[in-house]
C-alpha positions as CSV (number, residue, x, y, z in Angstrom):
1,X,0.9,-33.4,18.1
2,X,-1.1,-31.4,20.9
3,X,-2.5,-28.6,18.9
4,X,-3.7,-26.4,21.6
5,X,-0.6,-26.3,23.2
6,X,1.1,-25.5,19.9
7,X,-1.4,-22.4,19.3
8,X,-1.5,-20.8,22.7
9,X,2.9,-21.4,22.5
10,X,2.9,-19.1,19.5
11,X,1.0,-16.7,21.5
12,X,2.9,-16.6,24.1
13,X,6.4,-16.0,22.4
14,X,4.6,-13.1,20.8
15,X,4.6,-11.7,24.6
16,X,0.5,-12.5,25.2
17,X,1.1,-15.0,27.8
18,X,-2.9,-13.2,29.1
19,X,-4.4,-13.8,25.7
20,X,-3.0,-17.5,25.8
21,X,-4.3,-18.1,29.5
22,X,-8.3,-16.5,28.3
23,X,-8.0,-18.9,25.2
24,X,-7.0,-21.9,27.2
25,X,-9.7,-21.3,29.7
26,X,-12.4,-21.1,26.4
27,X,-11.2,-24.1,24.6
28,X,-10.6,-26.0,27.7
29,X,-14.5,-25.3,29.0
30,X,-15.9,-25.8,25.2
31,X,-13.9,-28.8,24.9
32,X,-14.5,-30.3,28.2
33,X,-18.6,-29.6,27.8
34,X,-19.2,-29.8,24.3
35,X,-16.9,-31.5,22.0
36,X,-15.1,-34.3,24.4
37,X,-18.7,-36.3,24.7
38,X,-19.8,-35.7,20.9
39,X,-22.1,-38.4,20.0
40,X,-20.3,-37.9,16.1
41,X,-23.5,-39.8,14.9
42,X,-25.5,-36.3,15.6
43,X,-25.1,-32.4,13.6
44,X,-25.3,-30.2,16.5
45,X,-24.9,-26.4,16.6
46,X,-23.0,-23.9,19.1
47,X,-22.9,-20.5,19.7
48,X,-20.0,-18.4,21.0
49,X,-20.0,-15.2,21.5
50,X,-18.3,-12.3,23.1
51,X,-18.0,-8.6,23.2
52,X,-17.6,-6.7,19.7
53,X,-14.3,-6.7,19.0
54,X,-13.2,-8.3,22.1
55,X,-10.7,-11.1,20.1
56,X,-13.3,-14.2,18.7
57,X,-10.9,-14.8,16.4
58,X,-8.5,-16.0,18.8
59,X,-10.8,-17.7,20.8
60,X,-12.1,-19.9,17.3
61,X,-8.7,-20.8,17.0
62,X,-7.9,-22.3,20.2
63,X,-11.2,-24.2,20.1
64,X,-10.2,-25.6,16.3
65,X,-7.3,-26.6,18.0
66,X,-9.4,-28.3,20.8
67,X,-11.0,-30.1,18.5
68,X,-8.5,-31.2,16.7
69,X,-6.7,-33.0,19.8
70,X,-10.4,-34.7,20.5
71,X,-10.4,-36.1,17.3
72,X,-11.7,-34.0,14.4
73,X,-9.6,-33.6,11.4
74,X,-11.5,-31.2,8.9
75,X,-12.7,-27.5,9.1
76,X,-14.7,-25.3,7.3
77,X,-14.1,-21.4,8.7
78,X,-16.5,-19.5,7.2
79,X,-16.6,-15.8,7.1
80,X,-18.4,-12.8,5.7
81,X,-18.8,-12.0,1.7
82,X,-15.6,-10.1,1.7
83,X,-12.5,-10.5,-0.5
84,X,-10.3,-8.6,1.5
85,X,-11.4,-10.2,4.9
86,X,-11.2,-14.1,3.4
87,X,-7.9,-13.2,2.8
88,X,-7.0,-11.8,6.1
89,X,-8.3,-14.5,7.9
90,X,-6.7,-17.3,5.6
91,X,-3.3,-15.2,6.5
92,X,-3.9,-15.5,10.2
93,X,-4.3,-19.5,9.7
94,X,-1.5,-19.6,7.9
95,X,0.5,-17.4,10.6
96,X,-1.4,-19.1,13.8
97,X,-2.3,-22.6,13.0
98,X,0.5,-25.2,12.6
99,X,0.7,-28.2,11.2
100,X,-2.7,-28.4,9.2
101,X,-3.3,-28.3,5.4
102,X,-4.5,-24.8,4.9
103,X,-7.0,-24.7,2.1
104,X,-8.2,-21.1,0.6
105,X,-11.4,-21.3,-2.0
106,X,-9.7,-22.2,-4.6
107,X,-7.6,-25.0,-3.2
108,X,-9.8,-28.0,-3.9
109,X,-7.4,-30.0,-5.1
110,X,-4.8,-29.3,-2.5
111,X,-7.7,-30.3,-0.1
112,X,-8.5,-33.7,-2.1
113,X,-4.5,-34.6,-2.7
114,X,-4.1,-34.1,1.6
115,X,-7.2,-36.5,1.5
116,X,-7.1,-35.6,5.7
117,X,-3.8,-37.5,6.2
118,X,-3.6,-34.1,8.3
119,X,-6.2,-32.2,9.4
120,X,-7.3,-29.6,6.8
121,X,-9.1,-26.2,7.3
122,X,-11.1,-24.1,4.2
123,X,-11.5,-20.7,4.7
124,X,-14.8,-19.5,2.9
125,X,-16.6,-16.6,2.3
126,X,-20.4,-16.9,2.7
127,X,-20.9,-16.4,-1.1
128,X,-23.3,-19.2,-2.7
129,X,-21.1,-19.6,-5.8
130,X,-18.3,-20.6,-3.3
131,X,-20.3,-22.3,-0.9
132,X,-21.9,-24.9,-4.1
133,X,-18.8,-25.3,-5.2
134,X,-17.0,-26.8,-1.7
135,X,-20.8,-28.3,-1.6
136,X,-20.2,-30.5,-4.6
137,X,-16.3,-31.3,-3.0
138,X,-17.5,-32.5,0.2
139,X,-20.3,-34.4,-1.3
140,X,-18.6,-36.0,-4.7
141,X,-15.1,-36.7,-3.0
142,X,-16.5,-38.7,-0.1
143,X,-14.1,-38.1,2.5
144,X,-16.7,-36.9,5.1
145,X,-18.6,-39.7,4.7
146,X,-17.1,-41.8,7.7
147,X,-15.9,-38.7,9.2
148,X,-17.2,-35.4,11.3
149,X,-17.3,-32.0,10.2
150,X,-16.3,-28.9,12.5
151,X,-17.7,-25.6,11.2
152,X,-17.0,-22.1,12.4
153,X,-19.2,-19.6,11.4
154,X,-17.7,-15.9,12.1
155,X,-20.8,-13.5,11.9
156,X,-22.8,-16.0,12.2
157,X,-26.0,-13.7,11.8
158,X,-24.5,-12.5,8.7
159,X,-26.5,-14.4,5.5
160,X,-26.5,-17.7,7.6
161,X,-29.9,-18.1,8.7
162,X,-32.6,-18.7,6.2
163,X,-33.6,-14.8,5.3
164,X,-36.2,-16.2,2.8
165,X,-38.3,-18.2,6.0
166,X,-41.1,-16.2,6.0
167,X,-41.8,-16.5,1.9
168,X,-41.7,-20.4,2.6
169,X,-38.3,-20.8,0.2
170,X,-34.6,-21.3,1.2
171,X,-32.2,-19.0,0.8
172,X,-29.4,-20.0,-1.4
173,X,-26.2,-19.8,1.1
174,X,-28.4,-21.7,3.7
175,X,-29.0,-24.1,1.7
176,X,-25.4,-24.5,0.5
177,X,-24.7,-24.6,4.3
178,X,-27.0,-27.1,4.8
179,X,-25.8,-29.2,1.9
180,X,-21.6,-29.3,3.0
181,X,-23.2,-29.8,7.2
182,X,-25.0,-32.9,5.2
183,X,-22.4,-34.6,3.5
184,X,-20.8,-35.6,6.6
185,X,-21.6,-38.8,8.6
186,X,-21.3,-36.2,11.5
187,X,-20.8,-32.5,12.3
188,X,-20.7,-29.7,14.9
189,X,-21.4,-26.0,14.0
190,X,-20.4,-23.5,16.1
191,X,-22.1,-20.2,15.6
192,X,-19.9,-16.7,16.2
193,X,-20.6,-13.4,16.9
194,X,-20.9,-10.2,19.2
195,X,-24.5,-9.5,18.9
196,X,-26.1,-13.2,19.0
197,X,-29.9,-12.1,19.3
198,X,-31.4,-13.1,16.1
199,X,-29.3,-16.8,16.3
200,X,-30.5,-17.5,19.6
201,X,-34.4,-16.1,18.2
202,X,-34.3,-19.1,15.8
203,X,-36.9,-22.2,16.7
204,X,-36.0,-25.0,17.7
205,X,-37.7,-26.4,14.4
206,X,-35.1,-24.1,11.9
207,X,-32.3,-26.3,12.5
208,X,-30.1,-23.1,13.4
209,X,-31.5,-22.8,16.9
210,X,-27.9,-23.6,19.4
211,X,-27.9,-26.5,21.8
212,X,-25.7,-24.4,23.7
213,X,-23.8,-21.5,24.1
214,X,-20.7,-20.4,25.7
215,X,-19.5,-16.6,26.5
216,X,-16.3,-15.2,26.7
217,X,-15.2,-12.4,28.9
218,X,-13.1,-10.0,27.5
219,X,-9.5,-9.3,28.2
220,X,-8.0,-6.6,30.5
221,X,-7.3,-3.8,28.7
222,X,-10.8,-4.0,26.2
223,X,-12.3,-0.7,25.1
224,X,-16.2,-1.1,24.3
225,X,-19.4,0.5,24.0
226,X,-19.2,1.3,27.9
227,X,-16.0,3.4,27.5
228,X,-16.9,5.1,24.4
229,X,-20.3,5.9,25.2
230,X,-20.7,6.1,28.8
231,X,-23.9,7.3,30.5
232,X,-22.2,10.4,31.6
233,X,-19.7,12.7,29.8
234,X,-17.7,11.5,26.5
235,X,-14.3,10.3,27.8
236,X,-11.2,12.3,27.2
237,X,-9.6,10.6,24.2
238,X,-13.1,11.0,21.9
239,X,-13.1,14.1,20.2
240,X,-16.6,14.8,17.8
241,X,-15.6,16.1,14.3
242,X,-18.4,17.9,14.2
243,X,-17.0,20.7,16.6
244,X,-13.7,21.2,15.0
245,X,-13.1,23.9,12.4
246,X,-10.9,21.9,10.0
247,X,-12.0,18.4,10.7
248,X,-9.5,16.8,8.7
249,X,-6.5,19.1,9.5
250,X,-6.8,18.1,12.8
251,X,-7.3,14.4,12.4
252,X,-4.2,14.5,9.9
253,X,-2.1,16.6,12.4
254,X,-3.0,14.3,15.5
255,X,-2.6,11.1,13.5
256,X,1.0,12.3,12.2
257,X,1.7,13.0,15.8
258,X,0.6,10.1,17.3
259,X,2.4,8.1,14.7
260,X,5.9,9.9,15.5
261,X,5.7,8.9,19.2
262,X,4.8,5.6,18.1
263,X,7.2,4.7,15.6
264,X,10.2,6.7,17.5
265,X,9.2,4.4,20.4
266,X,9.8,1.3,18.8
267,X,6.5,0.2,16.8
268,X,5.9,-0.7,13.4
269,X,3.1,0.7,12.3
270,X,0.5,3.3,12.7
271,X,-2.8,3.4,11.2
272,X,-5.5,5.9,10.7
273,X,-9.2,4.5,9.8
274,X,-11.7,6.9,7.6
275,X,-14.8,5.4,7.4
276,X,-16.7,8.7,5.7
277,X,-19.6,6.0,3.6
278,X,-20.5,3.0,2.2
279,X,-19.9,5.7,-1.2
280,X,-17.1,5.0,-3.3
281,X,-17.5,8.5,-4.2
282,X,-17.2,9.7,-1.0
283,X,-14.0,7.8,-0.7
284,X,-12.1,9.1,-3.3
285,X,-13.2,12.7,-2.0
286,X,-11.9,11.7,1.2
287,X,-8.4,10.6,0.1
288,X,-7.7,13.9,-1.8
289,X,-9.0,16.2,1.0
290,X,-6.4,14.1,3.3
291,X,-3.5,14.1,0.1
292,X,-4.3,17.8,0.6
293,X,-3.8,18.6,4.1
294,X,-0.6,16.4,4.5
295,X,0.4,18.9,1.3
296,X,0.0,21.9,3.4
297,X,1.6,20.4,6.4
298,X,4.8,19.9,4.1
299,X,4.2,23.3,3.2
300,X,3.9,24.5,6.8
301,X,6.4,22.4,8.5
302,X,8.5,25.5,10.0
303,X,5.7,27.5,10.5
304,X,2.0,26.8,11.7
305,X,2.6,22.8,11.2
306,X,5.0,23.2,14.3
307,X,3.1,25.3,16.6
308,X,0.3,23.5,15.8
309,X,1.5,20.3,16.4
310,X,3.2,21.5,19.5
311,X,-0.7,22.5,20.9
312,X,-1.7,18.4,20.7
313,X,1.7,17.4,21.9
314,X,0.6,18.5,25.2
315,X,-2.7,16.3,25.2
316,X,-1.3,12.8,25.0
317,X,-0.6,10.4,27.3
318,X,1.3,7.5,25.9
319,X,0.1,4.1,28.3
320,X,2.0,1.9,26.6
321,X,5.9,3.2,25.7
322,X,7.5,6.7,27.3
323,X,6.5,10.4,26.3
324,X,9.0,11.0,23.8
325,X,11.0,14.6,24.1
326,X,8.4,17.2,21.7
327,X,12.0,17.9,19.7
328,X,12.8,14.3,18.8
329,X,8.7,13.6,18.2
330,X,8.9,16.9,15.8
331,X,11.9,15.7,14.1
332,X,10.3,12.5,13.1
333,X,7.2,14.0,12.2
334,X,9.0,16.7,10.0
335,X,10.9,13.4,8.6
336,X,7.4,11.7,7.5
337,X,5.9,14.7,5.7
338,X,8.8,15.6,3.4
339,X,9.7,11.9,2.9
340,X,7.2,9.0,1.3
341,X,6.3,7.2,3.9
342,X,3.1,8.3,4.6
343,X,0.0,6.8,2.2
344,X,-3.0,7.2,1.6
345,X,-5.0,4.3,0.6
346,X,-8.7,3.3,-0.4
347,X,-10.0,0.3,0.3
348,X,-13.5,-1.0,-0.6
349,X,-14.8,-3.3,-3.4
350,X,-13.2,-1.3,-6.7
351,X,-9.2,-1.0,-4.9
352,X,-6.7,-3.9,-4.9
353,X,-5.9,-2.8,-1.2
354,X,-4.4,-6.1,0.7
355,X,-2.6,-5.9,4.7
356,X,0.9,-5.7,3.4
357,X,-0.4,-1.7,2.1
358,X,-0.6,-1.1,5.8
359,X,1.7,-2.8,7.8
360,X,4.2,-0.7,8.7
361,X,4.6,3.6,8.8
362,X,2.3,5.8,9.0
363,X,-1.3,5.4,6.8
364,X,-4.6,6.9,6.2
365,X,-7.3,4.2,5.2
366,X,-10.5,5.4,3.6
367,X,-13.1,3.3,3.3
368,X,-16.6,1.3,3.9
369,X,-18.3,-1.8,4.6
370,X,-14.7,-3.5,3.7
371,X,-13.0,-1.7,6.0
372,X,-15.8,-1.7,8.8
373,X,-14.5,-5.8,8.5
C-alpha cells in the first residue's frame, strides 16, 4: 500500500488538490533527506516548523505517511495536555490516515493484539501519567525492540524539553519521553511547531538539540501576523472592541450576519470564537451576556435588529461564494433567531464540549486555553 499517495488522494477528493501538492513537496524533501538514509541503529531528532497556524497538521501527516512507505511501522503523535485537543487530533487520524491501527491512550491492548501486523499510531497527550503508562507498554511488550520508532511531537516546546535543567533534576514528561524514545532498537523524533526558538536554543549535549530542520511555506490564501498587524494601518476586516459601544451586540449581530450569507450559500457551519480569559468565571459571564443579546435581537427582529443588520450588510465582501440578495440574507437570519439553531457553548476544562457541539449552524464558543488549542 503506498500511503502517501493514499493521504494526499483523500485530500484531493475533498477539492485541496494545493494542499496535497505543498504536502507532497514536504514529505517528498523530508523523506528524500532525512528518513530514506536512516541509519535505524541511531535516535535522531528533527524539527519542522512553519508559520502559526499555517496547516502542521497536515504536513505531519503526509510525512507519517512518508515514513511509513520507507519502512517504519509504529507512531507515537504526541500533543499538548488537553482532553479536548487529543481527541480532535485522534479524530483527524481516524478521518485522514488509512489503513493503520489507530490507537487512543487508552487502547493498549488494541495496540498489543495489532502487534504491528500493520502499522500503528498512539495519539498522546503530554501528561506524565499517560506518558509512564505507554512507557511501561513499549518497554514490557517488546515489540520495539528489533524495530524503529517515529515520534511526532506537535508543540514541541510545550513541556518537552527538560524545564527542571537548570535545578540539575529531570522533569517528569521528559523523562517519560526519554524512556518510550529508549525502548526502541531505533527512533526518529521530529520536533513541531510555529515558534521553534527555544528547541533550536537546546545544546548539543541535551539530547533535544535537532540534527536538522526543515520549513514549510505557507499556502496561498494564509492570514498571519503580517496581515493582522501590519506596520501601517489595521486592515479593513479587524475591528477593536474596545471602540464599539455595545461590544457584544455588534459581534452577535455581525456573526449572525455573516453566518446567514454563509449557510444560505451552501456551507455547513459557522463559528464564532470568544476567548474573554483563561477564567472560567469569566466564561460563564460571557455566555449569558451573548444568551442575552441574541434575546433582544429576537425581540427586535422587525425593528432595530433589521436596520441594524442592514448597516453591516453593506460592509462585507464575500471572497469565497456570491453576495447573497440583503432580503433572502435577512430572512435566514430572522429564521436563526426565532428558531434553535443557534448555541452557545463553553468550552474549557469544567464543560463536556466535544467538535460534534459545533459542526454545523451557527455557534458562539466561549472559552480559554482549550479553546486557544
Amino acid at each position: 500500500m503506498a500511503y502517501l499517495d493514499t493521504y494526499l488522494n483523500t485530500i484531493i477528493e475533498r477539492g485541496n488538490v494545493e494542499l496535497a501538492e505543498s504536502i507532497r513537496k514536504t514529505a517528498e524533501d523530508v523523506g528524500n533527506a532525512n528518513i530514506k538514509n536512516f541509519s535505524y541503529v541511531t535516535h535522531e531528532i528533527g524539527l519542522l516548523f512553519g508559520n502559526v497556524q499555517s496547516g502542521k497538521t497536515g504536513q505531519m501527516f503526509g510525512i507519517m505517511s512518508k515514513a511509513t512507505d520507507l519502512g517504519f511501522y509504529a507512531f507515537v503523535l504526541l500533543t499538548t495536555d488537553n482532553i479536548v485537543l487529543q481527541q480532535q487530533t485522534l479524530d483527524r487520524v481516524k478521518a485522514d490516515l488509512k489503513g493503520y491501527c489507530i490507537c487512543g491512550e487508552n487502547d493498549s491492548g488494541l495496540f498489543i493484539e495489532n502487534g504491528l501486523k500493520d502499522p500503528a499510531i498512539i495519539v498522546l497527550k503530554k501528561n506524565s501519567r499517560v506518558l509512564k503508562l505507554w512507557a511501561n507498554v513499549f518497554n514490557t511488550t517488546g515489540f520495539m525492540k528489533g524495530n524503529p520508532l517515529f515520534i511526532i511531537d506537535d508543540e514541541a516546546d510545550a513541556a518537552s524539553l527538560n524545564t527542571l535543567v537548570n535545578k540539575n533534576r529531570q522533569s517528569s514528561i521528559n523523562k517519560y519521553l526519554d524512556s518510550i524514545r529508549n525502548s526502541a532498537m531505533s527512533s526518529l523524533y521530529l520536533q513541531v511547531t510555529g515558534t521553534p526558538q527555544a528547541i533550536i536554543l537546546q545544546t548539543k549535549a541535551s539530547g533535544w538539540h535537532p540534527l536538522f530542520t526543515h520549513y514549510f511555506k505557507p499556502g496561498r490564501g494564509y492570514l498571519g501576523g503580517d496581515f493582522f498587524f501590519p506596520k501601517g494601518q489595521k486592515p479593513e476586516c479587524v475591528t477593536y472592541v474596545d471602540e464599539l459601544e455595545k461590544p457584544e451586540r455588534s459581534v452577535v449581530l455581525r456573526h449572525i450576519l455573516v453566518s446567514a450569507q454563509m449557510l444560505t450559500s451552501g456551507s455547513t457551519v459557522s463559528n464564532c470564537l470568544i476567548h474573554p480569559s483563561v477564567r472560567q468565571s469569566a466564561h460563564d459571564s460571557y455566555a449569558n451576556k451573548i444568551k442575552a443579546e441574541i434575546a433582544w435581537c429576537r425581540e427586535n427582529a422587525d425593528g432595530e435588529f433589521t436596520s441594524e443588520l442592514q448597516k453591516m450588510y453593506r460592509d462585507i465582501h464575500p471572497a469565497k461564494s456570491e453576495l447573497k440578495p440583503f432580503a433572502d440574507v435577512l430572512a435566514y437570519a430572522k429564521g436563526l433567531i426565532t428558531g434553535t439553531s443557534i448555541k452557545v457553548l463553553v468550552m474549557n476544562g469544567r464543560s463536556d464540549t466535544d467538535s460534534d457541539d459545533y459542526a454545523e449552524g451557527c455557534n458562539f464558543i466561549i472559552g480559554g486555553n482549550t479553546l486557544g488549542r
